[in-house]
C-alpha positions as CSV (number, residue, x, y, z in Angstrom):
1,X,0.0,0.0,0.0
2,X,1.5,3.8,-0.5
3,X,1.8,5.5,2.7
4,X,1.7,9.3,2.2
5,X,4.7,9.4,4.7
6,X,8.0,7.1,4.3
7,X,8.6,8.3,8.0
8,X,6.6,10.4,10.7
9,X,8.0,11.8,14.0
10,X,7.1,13.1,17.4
11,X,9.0,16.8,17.8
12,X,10.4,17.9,20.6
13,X,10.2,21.8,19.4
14,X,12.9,23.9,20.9
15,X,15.3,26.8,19.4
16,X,19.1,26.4,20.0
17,X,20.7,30.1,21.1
18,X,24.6,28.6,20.5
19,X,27.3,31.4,22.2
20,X,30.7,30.8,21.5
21,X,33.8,31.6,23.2
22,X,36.7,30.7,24.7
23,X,35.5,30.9,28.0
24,X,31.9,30.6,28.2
25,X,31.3,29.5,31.7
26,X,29.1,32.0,33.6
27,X,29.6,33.9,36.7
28,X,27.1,34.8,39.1
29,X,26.9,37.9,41.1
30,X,25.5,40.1,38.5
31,X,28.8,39.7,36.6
32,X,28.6,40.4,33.3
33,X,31.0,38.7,30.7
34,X,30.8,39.1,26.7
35,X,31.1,36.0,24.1
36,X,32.5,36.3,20.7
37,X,29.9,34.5,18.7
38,X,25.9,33.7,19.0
39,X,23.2,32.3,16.7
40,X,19.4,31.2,17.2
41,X,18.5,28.3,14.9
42,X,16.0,25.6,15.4
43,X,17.1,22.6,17.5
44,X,15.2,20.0,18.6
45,X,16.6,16.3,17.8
46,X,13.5,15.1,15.8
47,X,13.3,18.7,14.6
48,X,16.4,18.5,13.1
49,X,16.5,14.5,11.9
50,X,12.9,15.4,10.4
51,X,15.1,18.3,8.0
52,X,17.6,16.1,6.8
53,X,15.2,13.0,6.2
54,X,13.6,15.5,3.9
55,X,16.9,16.9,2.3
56,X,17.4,13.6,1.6
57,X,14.2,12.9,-0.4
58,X,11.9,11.2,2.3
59,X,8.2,12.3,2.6
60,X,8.6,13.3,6.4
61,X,5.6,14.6,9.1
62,X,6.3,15.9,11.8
63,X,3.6,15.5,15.1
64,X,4.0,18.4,17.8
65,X,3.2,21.6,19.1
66,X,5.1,25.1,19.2
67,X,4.2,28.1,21.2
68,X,2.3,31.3,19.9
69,X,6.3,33.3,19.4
70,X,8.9,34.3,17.4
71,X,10.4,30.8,18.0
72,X,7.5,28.5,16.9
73,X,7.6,30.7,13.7
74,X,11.2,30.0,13.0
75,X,10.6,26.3,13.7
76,X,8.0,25.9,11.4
77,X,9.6,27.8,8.6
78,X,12.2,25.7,8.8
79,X,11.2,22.5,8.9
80,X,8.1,23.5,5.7
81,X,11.8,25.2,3.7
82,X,13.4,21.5,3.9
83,X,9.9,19.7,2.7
84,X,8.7,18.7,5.9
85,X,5.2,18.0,6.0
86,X,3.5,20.6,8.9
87,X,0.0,19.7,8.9
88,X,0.5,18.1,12.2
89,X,2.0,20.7,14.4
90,X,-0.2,22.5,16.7
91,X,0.7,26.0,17.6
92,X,-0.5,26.8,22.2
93,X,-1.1,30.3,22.5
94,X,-0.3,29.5,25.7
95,X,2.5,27.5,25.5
96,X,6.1,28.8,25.4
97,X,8.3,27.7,22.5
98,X,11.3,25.5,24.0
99,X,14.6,27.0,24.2
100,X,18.1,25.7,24.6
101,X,21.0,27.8,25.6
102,X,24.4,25.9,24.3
103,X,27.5,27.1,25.7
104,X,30.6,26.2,23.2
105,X,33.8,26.3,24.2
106,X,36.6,24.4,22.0
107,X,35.5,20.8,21.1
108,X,33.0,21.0,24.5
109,X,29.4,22.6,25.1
110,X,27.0,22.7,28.5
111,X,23.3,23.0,28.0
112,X,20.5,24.5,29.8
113,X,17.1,23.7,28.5
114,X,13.7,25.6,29.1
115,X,11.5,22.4,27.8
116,X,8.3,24.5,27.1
117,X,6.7,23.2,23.9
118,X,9.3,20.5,23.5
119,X,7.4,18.5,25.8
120,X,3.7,19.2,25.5
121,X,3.0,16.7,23.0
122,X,1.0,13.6,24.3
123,X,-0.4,10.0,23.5
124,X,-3.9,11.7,23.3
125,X,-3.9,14.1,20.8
126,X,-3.1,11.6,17.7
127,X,-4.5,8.7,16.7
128,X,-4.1,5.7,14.5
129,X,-5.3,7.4,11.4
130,X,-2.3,9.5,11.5
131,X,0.4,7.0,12.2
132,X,-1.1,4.5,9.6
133,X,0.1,7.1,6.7
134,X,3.5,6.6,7.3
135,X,5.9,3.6,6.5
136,X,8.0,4.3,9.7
137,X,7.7,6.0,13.0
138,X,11.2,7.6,14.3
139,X,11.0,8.1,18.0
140,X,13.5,10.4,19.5
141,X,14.6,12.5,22.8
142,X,12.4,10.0,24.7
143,X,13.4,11.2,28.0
144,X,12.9,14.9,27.2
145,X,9.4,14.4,25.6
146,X,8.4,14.1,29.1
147,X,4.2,14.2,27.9
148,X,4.9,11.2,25.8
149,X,7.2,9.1,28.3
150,X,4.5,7.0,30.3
151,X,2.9,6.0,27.7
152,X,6.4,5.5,25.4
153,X,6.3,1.5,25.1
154,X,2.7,1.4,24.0
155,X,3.1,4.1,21.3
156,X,6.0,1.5,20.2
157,X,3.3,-1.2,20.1
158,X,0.8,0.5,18.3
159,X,2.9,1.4,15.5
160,X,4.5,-2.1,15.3
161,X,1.0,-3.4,15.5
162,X,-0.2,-0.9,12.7
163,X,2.6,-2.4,10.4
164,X,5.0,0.5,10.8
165,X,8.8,-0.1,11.3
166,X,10.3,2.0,14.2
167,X,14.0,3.0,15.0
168,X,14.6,5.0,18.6
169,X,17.2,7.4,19.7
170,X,16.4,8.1,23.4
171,X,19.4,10.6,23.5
172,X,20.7,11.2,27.0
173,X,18.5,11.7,29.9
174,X,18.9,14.9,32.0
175,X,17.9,13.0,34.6
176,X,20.3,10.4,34.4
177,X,17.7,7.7,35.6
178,X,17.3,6.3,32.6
179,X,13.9,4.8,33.8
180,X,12.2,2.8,31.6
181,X,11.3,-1.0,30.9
182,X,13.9,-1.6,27.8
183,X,12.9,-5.0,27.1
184,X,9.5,-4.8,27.0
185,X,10.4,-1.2,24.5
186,X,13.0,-3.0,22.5
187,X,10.4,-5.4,21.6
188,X,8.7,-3.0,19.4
189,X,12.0,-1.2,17.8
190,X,13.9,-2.5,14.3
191,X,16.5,0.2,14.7
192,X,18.1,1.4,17.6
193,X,20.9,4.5,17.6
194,X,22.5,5.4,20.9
195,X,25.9,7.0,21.5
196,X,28.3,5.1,23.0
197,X,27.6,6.4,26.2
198,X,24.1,6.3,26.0
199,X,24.5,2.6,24.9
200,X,26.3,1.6,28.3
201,X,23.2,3.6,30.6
202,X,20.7,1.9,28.4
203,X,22.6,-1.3,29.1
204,X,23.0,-0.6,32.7
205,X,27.1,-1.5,31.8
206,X,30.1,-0.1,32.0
207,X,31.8,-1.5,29.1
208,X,31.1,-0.6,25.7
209,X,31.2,-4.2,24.8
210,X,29.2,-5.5,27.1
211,X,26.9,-3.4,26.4
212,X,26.8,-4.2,22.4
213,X,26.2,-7.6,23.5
214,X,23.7,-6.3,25.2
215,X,21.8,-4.3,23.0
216,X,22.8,-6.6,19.5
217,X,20.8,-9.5,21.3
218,X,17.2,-7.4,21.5
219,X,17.0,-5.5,18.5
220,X,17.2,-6.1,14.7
221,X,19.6,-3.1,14.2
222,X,22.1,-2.0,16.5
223,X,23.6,1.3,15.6
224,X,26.5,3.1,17.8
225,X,27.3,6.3,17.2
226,X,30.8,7.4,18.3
227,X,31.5,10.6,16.9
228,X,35.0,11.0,15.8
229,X,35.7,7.6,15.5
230,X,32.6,7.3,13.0
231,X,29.8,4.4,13.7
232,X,29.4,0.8,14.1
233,X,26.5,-1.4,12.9
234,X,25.5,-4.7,14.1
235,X,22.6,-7.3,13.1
236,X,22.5,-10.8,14.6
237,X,25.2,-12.0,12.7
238,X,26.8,-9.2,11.1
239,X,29.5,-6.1,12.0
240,X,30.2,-3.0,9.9
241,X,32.2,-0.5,11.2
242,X,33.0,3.0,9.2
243,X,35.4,5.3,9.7
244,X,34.8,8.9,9.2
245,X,37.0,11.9,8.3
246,X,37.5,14.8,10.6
247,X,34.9,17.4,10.2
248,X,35.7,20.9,9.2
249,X,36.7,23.4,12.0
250,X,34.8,25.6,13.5
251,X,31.7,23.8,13.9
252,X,30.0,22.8,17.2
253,X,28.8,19.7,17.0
254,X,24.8,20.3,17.5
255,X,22.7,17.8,15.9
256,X,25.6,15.5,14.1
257,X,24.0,12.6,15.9
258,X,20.7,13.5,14.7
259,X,21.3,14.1,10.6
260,X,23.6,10.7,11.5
261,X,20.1,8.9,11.9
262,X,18.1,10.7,9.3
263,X,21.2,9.3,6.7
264,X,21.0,5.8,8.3
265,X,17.4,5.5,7.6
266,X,17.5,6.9,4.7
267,X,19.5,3.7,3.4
268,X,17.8,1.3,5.3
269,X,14.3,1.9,4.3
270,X,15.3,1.9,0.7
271,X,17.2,-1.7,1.2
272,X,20.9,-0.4,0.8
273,X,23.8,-3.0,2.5
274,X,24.7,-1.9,6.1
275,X,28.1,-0.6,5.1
276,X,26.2,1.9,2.4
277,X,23.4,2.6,5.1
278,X,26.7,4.0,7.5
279,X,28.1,6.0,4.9
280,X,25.3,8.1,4.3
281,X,24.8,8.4,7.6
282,X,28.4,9.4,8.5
283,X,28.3,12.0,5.5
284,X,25.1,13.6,7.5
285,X,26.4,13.7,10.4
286,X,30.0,15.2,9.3
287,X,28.8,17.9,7.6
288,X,26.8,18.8,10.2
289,X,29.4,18.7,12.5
290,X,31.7,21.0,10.8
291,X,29.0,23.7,10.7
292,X,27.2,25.9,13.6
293,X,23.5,24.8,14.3
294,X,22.0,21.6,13.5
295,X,20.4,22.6,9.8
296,X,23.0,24.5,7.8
297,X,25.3,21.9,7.3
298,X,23.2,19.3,6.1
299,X,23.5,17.7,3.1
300,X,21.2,17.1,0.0
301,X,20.7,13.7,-1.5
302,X,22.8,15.0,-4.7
303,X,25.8,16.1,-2.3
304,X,26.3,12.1,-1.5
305,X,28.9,10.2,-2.7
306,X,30.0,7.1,-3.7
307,X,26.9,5.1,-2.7
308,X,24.1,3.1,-4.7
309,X,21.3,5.7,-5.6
310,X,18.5,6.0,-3.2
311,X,14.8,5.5,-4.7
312,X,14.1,8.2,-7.2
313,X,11.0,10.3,-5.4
């Protein structure tokens, strides 16, 4: 059957104001110190996979709400200037867009997060007409989409039950509890894509490889990010590891991880080899990388190289 979306996604709506300096750390006690550099771009993990899904030629939705600001208007004319399908997104007059405040300094950053809009989206206000248009639900920031959380593993289910494929990238937890039934979520998910260090919490481990072993046993797909040192790939009987060139300088790092995904997927749904699937995505998530924000830097389908073509749209 053709599915009006190839992949639909929950968005945890937030702007990212990036300041840049050599010393960023603040001082309190009404001091007040200057930074070089600052710029206000849309963040948001799914935000940002859902742009570079559509760069790459998928029909993408996005489900989620933004406030009634300046912010929620530069999220949405983002996401509808990479293709990414709008319909869905709900704008609260009495909601406050999300904001994160990312403090760069060298190869490092801290984050402070207002969560405002990022988390307002819930179980209740979509149905199973709406996921039943797409080929493939991408779940992502679990943790942070607190209004989703409790009611995470069943929204798994439901898709899987509905005939969808899912992948899920929990990203880190603020909370560092990291609670929530994996086994019984795993159950429903063809393509999971931690960091490394996310990979040991979720595995409750504090070796890497332990908690591959982990991870490899309960999911179709195991993909580890691990920045630098590019990505590794794992199905029940298979290994691919890719390497991945430094990116350019001066970037700061925002939403590698998630353009990373959005080029995975993009493979994988159209039936590409593993080791083809990890190119695109380490091609994503380099650019990205190498540029400020999580949307500048990402690449277009024709900017790929050296890789099978994808479907034509």
């Amino acid at each position: 059957m053709t599915k009006t979306y190839d992949i639909i996604a929950f968005a945890d709506t937030c702007v990212d104001l990036v300041l840049r300096d050599d010393d960023v750390a603040p001082r309190f006690g009404q001091v007040e110190k200057t930074v070089a550099e600052c710029d206000l771009v849309m963040g948001g993990s799914c935000c940002i996979f859902a742009t570079q899904a559509a760069k790459l030629g998928l029909k993408v939705a996005l489900l989620g709400t933004v406030g009634d600001d300046a912010f929620g208007e530069l999220i949405l004319d983002t996401l509808s200037s990479a293709g990414v399908d709008t319909q869905h997104m709900r704008v609260d007059k009495d909601l406050g867009t999300g904001l994160t405040v990312h403090m760069v300094q060298g190869d490092d950053r801290a984050m402070l997060t207002y969560p405002g809009s990022s988390n307002a989206l819930t179980a209740a206000e979509f149905c199973d007409d709406v996921l039943t248009q797409a080929r493939h639900l991408h779940y992502g920031s679990l943790f942070l989409q607190t209004g989703l959380l409790p009611d995470s593993i069943e929204i798994l289910g439901r898709a899987k039950g509905l005939g969808l494929t899912a992948s899920l990238d929990t990203n880190w937890d603020p909370a560092e509890a990291w609670d929530i039934n994996l086994e019984k979520a795993l159950r429903s998910v063809d393509v999971l894509l931690p960091n490394e260090q996310e990979a040991k919490k979720l595995s409750g481990v504090a070796s890497l490889t332990d908690a591959v072993q982990y991870l490899r046993q309960r999911v179709p797909v195991l993909v580890v990010k691990r920045g630098v040192e590019g990505a590794s790939a794992w199905t029940k009987g298979m290994e691919v590891v890719r390497t991945v060139a430094e990116a350019d300088a001066g970037g700061d790092g925002i939403g590698a991880g998630d353009s990373f995904d959005a080029g995975f997927l993009a493979g994988w749904l159209d039936g590409l080899a593993l080791h083809d699937c990890l190119s695109i995505a380490c091609q994503c998530g380099r650019a990205v990388a190498g540029r400020i924000g999580g949307v500048e830097g990402q690449p277009n389908r024709s900017d790929l190289i050296e890789l099978p073509a994808l479907e034509p749209d």
